[in-house]
C-alpha positions in Angstrom: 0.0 0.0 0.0 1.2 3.2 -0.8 1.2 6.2 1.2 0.1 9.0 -0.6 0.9 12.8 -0.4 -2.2 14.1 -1.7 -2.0 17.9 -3.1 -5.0 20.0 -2.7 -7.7 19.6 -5.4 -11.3 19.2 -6.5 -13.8 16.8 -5.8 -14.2 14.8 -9.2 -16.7 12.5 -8.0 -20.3 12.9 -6.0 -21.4 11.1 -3.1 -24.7 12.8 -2.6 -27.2 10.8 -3.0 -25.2 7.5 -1.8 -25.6 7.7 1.8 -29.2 6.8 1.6 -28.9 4.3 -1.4 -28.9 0.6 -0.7 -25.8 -1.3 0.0 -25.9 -2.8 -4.0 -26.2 1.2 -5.0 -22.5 1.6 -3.6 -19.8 4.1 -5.2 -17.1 2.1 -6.5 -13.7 1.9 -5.7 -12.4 4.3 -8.4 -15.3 6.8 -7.5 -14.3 6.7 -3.5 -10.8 7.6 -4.6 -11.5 10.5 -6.8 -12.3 12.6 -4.3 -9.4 15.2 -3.3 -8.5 17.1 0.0 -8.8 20.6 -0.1 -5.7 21.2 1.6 -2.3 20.5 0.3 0.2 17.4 1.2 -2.5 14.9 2.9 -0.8 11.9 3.5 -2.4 8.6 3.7 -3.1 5.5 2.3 -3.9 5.3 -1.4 -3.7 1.4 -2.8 -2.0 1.0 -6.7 -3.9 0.1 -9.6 -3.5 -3.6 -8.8 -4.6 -3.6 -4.8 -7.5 -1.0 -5.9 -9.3 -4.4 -7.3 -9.3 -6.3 -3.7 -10.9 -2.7 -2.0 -14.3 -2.9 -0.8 -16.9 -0.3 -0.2 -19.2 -0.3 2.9 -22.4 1.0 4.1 -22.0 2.6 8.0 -24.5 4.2 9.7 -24.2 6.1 13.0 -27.2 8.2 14.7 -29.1 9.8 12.4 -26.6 9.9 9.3 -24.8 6.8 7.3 -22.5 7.3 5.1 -19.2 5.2 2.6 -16.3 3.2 3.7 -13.6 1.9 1.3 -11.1 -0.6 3.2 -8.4 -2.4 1.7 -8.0 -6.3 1.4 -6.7 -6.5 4.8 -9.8 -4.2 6.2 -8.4 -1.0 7.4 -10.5 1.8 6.6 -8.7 3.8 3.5 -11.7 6.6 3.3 -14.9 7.1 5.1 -17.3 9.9 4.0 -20.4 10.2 6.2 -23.6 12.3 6.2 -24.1 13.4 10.3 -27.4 14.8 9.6 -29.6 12.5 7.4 -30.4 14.9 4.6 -28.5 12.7 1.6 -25.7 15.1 1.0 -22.0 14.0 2.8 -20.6 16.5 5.2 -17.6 14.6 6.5 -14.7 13.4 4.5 -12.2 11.5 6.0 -8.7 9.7 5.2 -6.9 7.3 7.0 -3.2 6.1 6.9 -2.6 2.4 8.1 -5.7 2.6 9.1 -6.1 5.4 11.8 -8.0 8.9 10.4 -5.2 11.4 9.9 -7.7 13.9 7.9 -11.0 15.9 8.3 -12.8 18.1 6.2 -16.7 18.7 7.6 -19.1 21.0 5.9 -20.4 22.1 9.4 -23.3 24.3 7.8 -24.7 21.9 5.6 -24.5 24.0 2.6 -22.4 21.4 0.2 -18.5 23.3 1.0 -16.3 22.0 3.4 -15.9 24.8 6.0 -14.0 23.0 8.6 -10.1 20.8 8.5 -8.8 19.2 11.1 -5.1 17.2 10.8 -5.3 13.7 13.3 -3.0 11.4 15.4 0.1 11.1 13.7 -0.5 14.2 11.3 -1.0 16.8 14.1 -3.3 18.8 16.2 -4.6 21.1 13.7 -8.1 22.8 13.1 -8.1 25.0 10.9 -11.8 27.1 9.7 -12.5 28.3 6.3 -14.9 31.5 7.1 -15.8 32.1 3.2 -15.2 28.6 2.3 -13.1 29.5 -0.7 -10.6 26.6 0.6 -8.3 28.4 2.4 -8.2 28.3 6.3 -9.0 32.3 7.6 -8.5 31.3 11.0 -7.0 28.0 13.6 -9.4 27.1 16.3 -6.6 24.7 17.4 -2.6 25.0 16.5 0.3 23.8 18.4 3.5 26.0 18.5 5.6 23.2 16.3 2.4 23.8 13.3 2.5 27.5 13.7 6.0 27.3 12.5 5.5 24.8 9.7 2.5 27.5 9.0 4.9 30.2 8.8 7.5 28.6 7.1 4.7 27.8 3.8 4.0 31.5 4.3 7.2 32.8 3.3 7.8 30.2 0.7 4.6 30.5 -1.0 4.9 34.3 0.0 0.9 34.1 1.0 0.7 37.2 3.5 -2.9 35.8 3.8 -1.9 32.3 5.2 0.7 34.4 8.0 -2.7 36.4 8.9 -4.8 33.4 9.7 -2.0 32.7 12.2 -2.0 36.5 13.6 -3.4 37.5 16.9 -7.4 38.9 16.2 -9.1 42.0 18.0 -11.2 39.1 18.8 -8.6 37.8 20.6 -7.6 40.9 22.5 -11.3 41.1 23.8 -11.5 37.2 24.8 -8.2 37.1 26.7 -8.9 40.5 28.1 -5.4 41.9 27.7 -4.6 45.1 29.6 -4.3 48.1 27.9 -0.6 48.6 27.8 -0.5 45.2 26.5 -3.0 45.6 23.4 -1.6 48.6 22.7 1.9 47.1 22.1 0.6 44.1 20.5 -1.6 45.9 18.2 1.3 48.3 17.1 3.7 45.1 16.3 0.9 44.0 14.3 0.5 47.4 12.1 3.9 46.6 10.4 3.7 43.2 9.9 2.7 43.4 6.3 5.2 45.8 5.4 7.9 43.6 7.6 6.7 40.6 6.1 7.2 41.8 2.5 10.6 42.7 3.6 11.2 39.1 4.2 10.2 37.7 0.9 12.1 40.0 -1.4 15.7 39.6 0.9 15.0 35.6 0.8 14.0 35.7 -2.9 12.7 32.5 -4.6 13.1 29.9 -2.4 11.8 27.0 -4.5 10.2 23.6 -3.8 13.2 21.9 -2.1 12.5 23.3 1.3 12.2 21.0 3.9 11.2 22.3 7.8 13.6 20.9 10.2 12.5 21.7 13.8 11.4 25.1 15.8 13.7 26.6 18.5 11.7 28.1 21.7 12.4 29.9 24.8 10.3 28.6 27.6 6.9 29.8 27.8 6.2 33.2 30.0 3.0 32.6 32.5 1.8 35.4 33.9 -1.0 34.9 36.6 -4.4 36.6 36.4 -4.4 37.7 39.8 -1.5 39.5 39.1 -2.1 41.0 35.3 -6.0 41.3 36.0 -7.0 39.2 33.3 -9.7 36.3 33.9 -6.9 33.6 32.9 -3.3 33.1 33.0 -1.5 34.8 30.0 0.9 32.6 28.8 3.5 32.9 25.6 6.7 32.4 24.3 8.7 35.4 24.0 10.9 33.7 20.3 11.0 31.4 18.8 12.7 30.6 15.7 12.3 27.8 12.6 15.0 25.9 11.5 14.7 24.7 8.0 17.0 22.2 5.2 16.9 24.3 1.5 17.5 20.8 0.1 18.5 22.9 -3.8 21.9 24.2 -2.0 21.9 21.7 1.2 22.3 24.4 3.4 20.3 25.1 6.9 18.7 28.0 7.2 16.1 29.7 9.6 13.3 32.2 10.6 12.9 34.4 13.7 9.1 34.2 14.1 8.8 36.2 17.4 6.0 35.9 20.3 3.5 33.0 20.4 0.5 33.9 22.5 -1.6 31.1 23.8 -5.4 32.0 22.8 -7.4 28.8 24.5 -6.1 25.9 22.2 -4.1 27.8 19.9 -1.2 29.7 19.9 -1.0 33.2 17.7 2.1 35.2 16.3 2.0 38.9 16.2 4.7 39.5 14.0 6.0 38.4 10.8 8.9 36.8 10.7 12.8 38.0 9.9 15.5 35.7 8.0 17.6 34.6 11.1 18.4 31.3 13.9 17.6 31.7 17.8 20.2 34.8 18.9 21.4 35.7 15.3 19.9 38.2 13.5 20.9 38.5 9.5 23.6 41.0 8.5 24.5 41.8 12.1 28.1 43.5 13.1 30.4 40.7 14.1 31.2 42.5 17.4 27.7 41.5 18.5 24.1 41.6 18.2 22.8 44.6 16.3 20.4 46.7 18.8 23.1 46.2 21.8 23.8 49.9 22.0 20.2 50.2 21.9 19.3 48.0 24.8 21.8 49.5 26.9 20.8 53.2 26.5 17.1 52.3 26.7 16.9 49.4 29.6 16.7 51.5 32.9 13.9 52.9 30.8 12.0 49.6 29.8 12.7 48.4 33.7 10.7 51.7 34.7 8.0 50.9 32.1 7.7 47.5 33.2 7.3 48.5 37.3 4.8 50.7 35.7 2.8 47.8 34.1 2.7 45.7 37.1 0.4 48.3 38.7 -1.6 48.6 35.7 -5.6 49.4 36.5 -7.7 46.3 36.2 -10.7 46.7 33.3 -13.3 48.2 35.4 -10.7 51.1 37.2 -12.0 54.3 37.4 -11.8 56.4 34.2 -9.6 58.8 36.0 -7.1 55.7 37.3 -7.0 54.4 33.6 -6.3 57.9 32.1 -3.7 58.7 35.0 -1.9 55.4 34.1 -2.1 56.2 30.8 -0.5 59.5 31.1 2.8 58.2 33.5 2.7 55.3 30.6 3.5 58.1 28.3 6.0 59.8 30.1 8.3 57.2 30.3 7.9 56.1 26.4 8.5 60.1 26.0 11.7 59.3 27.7 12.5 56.6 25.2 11.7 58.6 22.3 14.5 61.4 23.2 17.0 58.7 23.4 17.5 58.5 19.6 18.1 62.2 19.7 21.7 60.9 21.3 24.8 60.6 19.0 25.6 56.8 20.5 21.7 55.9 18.7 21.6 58.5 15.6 22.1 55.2 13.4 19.4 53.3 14.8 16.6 56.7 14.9 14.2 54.3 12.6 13.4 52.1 15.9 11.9 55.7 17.1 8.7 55.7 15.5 7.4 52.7 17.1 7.7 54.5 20.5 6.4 57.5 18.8 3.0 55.5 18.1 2.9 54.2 21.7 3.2 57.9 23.3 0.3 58.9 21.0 -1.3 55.6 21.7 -1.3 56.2 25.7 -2.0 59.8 25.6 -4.9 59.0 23.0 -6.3 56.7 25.6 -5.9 58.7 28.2 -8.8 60.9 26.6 -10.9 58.2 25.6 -11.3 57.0 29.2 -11.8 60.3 30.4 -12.7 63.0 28.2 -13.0 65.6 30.5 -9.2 65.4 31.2 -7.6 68.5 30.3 -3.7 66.8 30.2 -3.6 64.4 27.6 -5.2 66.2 24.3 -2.6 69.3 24.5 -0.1 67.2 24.5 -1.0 64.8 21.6 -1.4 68.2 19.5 1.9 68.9 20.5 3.4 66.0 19.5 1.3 66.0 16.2 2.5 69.3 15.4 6.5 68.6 15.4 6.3 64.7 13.7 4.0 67.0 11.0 6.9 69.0 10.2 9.7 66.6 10.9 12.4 66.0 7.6 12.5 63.2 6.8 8.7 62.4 8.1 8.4 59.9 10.7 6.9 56.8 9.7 4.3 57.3 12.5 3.4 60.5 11.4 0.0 59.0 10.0 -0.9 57.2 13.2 0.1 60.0 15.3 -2.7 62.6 13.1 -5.6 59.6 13.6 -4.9 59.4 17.3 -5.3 63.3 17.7 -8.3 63.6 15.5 -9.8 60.4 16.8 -9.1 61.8 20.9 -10.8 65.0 19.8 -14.0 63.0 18.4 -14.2 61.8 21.6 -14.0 64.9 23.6 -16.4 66.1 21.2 -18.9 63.5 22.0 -19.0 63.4 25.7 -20.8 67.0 25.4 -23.8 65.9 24.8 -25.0 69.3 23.1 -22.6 69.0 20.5 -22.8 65.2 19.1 -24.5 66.2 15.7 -22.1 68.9 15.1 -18.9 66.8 16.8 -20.0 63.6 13.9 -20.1 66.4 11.0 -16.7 67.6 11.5 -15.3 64.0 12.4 -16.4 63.0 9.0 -14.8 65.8 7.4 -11.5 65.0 9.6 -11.6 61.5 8.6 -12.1 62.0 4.6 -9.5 64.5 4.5 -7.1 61.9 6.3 -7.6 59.0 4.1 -6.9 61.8 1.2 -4.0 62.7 3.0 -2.8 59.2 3.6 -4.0 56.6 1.3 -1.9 54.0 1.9 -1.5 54.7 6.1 -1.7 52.4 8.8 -5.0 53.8 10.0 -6.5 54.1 7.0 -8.9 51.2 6.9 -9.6 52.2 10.3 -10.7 55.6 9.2 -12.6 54.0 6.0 -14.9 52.0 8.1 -15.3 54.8 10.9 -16.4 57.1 7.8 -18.9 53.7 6.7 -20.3 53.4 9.7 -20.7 57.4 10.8 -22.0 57.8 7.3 -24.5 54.9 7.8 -25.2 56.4 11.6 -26.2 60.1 10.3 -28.4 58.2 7.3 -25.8 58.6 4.6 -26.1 55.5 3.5 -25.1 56.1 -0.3 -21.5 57.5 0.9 -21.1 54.3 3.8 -21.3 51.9 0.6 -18.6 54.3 -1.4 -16.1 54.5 1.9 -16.9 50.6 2.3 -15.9 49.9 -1.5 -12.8 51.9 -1.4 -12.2 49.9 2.0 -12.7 46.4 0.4 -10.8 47.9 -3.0 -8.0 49.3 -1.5 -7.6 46.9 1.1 -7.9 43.5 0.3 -6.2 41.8 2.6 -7.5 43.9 5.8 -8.9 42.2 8.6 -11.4 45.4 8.4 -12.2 44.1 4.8 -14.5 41.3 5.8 -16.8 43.6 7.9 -16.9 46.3 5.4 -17.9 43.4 3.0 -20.9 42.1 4.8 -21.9 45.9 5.8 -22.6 46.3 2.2 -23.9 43.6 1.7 -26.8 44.3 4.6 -26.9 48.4 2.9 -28.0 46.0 -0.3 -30.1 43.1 1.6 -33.6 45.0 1.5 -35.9 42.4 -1.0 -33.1 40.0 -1.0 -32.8 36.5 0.0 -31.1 36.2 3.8 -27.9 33.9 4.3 -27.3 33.2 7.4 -26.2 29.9 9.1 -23.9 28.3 11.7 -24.1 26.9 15.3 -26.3 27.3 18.1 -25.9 28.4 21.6 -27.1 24.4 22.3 -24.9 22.8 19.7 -26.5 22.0 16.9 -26.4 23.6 13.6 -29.1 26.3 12.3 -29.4 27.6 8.8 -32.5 30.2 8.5 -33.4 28.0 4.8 -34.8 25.7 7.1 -37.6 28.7 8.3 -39.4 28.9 4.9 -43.0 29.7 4.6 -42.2 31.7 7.8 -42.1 35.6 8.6 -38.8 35.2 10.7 -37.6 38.1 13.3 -33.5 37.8 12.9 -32.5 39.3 16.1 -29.0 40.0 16.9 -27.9 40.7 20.3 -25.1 40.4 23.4 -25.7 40.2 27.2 -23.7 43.3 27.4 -26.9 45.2 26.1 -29.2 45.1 28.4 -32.0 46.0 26.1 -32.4 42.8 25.1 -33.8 41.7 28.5 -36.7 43.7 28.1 -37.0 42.7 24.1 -36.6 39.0 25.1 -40.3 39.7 27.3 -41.9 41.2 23.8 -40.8 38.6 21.8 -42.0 35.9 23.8 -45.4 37.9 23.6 -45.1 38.0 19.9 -44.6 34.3 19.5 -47.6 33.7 22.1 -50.1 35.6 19.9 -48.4 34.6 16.3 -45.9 32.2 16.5 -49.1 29.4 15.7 -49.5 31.4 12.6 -46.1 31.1 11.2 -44.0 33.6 12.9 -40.3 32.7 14.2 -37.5 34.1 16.1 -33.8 33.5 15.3 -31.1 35.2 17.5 -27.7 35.8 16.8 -25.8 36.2 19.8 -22.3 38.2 19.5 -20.7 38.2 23.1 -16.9 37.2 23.3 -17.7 33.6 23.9 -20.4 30.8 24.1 -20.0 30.4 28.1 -21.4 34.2 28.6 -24.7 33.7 26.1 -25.2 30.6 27.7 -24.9 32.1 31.4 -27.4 35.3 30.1 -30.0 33.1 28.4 -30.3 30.9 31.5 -31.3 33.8 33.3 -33.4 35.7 30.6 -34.9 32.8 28.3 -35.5 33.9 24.7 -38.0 31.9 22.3 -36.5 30.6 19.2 -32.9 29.3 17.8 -29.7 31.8 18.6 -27.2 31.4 16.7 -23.3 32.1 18.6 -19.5 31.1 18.5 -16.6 33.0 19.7 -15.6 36.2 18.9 -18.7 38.6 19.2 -18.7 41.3 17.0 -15.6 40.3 15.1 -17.0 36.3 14.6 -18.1 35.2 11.2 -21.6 36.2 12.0 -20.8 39.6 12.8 -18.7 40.3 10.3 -21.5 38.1 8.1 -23.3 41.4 7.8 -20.9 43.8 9.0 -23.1 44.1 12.3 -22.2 47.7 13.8 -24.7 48.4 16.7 -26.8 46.1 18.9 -29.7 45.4 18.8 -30.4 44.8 15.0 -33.4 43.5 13.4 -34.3 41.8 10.4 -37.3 40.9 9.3 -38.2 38.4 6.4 -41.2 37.2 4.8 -42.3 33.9 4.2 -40.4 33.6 0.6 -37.2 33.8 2.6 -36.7 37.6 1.4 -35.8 40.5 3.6 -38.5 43.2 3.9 -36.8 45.4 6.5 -33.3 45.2 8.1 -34.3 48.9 10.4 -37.5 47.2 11.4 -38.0 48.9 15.4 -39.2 46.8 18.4 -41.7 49.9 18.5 -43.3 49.2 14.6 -42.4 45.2 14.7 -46.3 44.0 15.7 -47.6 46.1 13.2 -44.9 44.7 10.3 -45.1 41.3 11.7 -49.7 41.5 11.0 -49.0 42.7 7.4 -47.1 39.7 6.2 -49.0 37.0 7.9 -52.4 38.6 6.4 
């Protein structure tokens, strides 16, 4: 028997209607083995021409599906595809080496597209999710640190910026593992150059070919850092480097990659950088009299140990908005401190490692306002640093950032006097065209496209939200913004059209709103955080009293940070109906679905499936709700 490594292709054959034909209706053989993973180099069993003829093809059944299995002549299982759910159409493909499943694809919305791949046993840990179910994995639910470098590696060879992303540390992330802010603040500036860095990468390594082989990954051990001491509701646990060693098997030689900090995120571990050509403590091209950056270290460590005393009394979450902007504020007087190192002779050569401290003064002092508005310390400053990057020559690469933090702490100043909100969202939308004008290609600048989408869409300007969200999804391909912009244009466009919307429910099973035809369905989407929702909960369940016998059906879409806190809320409040959830709130597939912006939102959509209103109000929804079913 062979063992096969099977590149990603194409299903050439179809199983659909097998699973519930009779054991003499069987695929064959040749049929069972023309089916393809999705993703590239499977490996598993794959019999020859000649031990093809001895295969045999079973009928299994389990619960309420059944499904295909081809064995070999000595019965182990060589493929097994199975339909879970009973409708006639396979959702589950598997492949097996010796005999034990190393493979999984699952179509886990029963729409015909494998949406879910898991690697088993002695091919790994991974699960991996295909959001748009184009075939490529968007996100890993689950990914040891040894896979995240082989995931990294395949990045830089196949130079797939996208593939590196799916590995990156999410918003979503930020929110679930509740990171301080000092913390997010320096993990989301890491982040804003990783395109740029990783681009670096690719054109110093060139062309690197087909004859790379990964070798092993080099870590440090893993940093924990308890909750009770960061804040946070779990341990925070990462490896500060790491580096992959790999065999370019064209010139024999070993090379290797510096891929930075792993975070652990609940079964998977996330970069936050893209990685540099280098082995652990060697960076390419450095001095032979040591390390580059040592001059740097030493002029700025009694710095970084004063920033670090400072972040072991960082304000928990729910501090005062004075504490949190007071932190804030020492936070930035220290990084201050760092910035006017580089004015020194000893670090003139190395002034480009400036601008990242730049953005974290602007980010500290920025929120600083944002917690508390009515501060009078933090703006004047920010304009003062605005105003000398502005002018600097050469500019600063922060420059952009540094203009979006002023303009966005003066929004906010703006709009904690109540009087002057309409006035304070006029003038932020002029501030925010004229900076994507002024910087097209900035760091912020899909930022301030989908703040100029959403305000637009806010104030009723509806026509302009779709033209900023275009440019976003134009401009920006590759943005993790891009998705939401996406499905917020596709909800501007959604009136008359036919609702999509599928996945799992808070109880486990799998919903798709198909399944509600020759209904008038209330789509509902919701969090426990917004405690309207308590009191809409009591009106539907009045609604479905008085109409749900004529037809009429609620479907929820919950977007808190996890499963655990819908679960915890519903048990308290009960809501009629189906509710869709998985992790990630606002930023999870069914947020970003149809770019979902405020909470509540309604939908409502007649019995042909179509959507009448997506701004129905809880006030008018009785009245829409008798006009459909009449």
């Amino acid at each position: 028997m062979a063992k096969a490594r099977i590149g990603a292709g194409l299903v050439t054959g179809c199983l659909l209607l097998w699973a519930s034909a009779s054991a003499s209706a069987a695929p064959t053989v040749a049929q069972m083995l023309s089916f393809r993973p999705k993703q590239e180099g499977i490996v598993c069993s794959n019999p020859t021409p000649q031990e093809q003829e001895s295969c045999k093809v079973e009928l299994v059944k389990g619960g309420r599906g059944s499904g295909w299995l081809l064995k070999d002549k000595n019965n182990n299982i060589l493929r097994r595809y199975f339909d879970s759910n009973g409708d006639n159409k396979i959702d589950v493909w598997s492949y097996f080496l010796d005999g034990v499943e190393v493979y999984r694809e699952v179509d886990s919305n029963f729409n015909e597209k494998a949406d879910q791949f898991r690697w088993l046993h002695t091919a790994g840990s991974k699960y991996g999710i295909d959001v748009n179910e184009d075939g490529k994995i968007d996100t890993w639910k689950q990914i040891s640190p040894e896979e995240v470098s082989q995931e990294v590696l395949q990045a830089v060879v196949k130079k797939d910026f996208a593939r590196l992303q799916a590995l990156m540390l999410t918003e979503a992330d930020i929110k679930a593992l509740e990171l301080p802010a000092a913390e997010a603040t320096r993990v989301r500036d890491i982040e804003r150059k990783a395109t740029a860095r990783f681009q670096e990468t690719v054109t110093k390594l060139g062309s690197l070919g087909d004859k790379i082989r990964w070798a092993h990954v080099q870590l440090a051990p893993p940093h924990c850092s308890p909750a009770d001491v960061t804040g946070m509701k779990q341990d925070y646990i990462k490896y500060k480097e790491g580096s992959v060693t790999y065999i370019n098997e064209a010139t024999n030689k070993t090379e290797g990659l510096l891929i930075g900090e792993l975070i652990q995120v609940g079964t998977a571990y996330r970069i936050i950088d893209a990685p540099v050509p280098g082995q652990a403590g060697v960076i390419d091209d450095e001095p032979k009299d040591g390390p580059k950056g040592t001059t740097v270290d030493k002029v700025l460590q009694p710095f970084m140990d004063e920033l670090e005393r400072l972040d072991k009394t960082a304000p928990k979450p729910d501090a005062s908005a004075a504490e949190l902007a007071r932190y804030n504020l020492k936070r930035a007087d220290i990084l201050e401190k760092i910035v006017a190192q580089f004015d020194k002779p000893e670090l003139k050569a190395q002034r480009d490692q400036r601008d990242q401290w730049l953005r974290q003064v602007a980010d500290c002092l920025s929120a600083a306002v944002q917690n508390d508005p009515k501060d009078k310390a933090a703006h004047p400053r920010l304009i003062q640093l605005k105003d000398k990057v502005v002018k600097e020559v050469p500019p600063s690469g922060a420059v952009s950032h540094i203009v979006f933090c002023e303009m966005s702490a003066k929004y906010a100043i703006q709009l904690s006097d109540s009087k002057e909100i309409s006035k304070a969202q006029d003038e932020w939308l002029e501030a925010l065209a004229k900076f994507v004008t002024d910087y097209p290609k900035g760091e912020d600048t899909p930022d301030a496209l989908m703040q100029l989408g959403m305000v637009s869409e806010l104030t009723g300007k509806e026509d302009k939200a779709k033209k900023w969200y275009e440019l976003l999804i134009k401009d920006f391909p590759e943005h993790q913004q891009t998705a939401k912009a996406k499905g917020a244009k596709s909800r501007l466009e959604l009136d008359g059209k036919e609702l999509t919307l599928a996945g799992p429910t808070i109880t486990g099973t799998t919903f798709d709103v198909k399944s509600t035809k020759g209904k008038v369905v209330v789509v509902y989407y919701w969090a426990s955080w917004n405690t309207q929702c308590i009191g809409d909960f009591a009106k539907f369940k009045d609604l479905i009293d008085k109409y749900g016998a004529k037809g009429v059906e609620l479907v929820g879409v919950n977007l808190d940070s996890n499963v655990d806190e819908a679960k915890g809320f519903l048990a308290k409040n009960p809501a009629p109906g189906a509710h869709l959830c998985e992790n990630g709130g606002m930023e999870s597939s069914l947020g970003k679905g149809y770019g979902i912006m405020v909470l509540p939102t309604l939908f409502l959509v007649n019995k042909e499936g179509k959507v009448v209103s997506r701004t129905v109000q809880m006030s008018t929804l009785e009245d829409e709700i008798k006009k459909l079913i009449n």
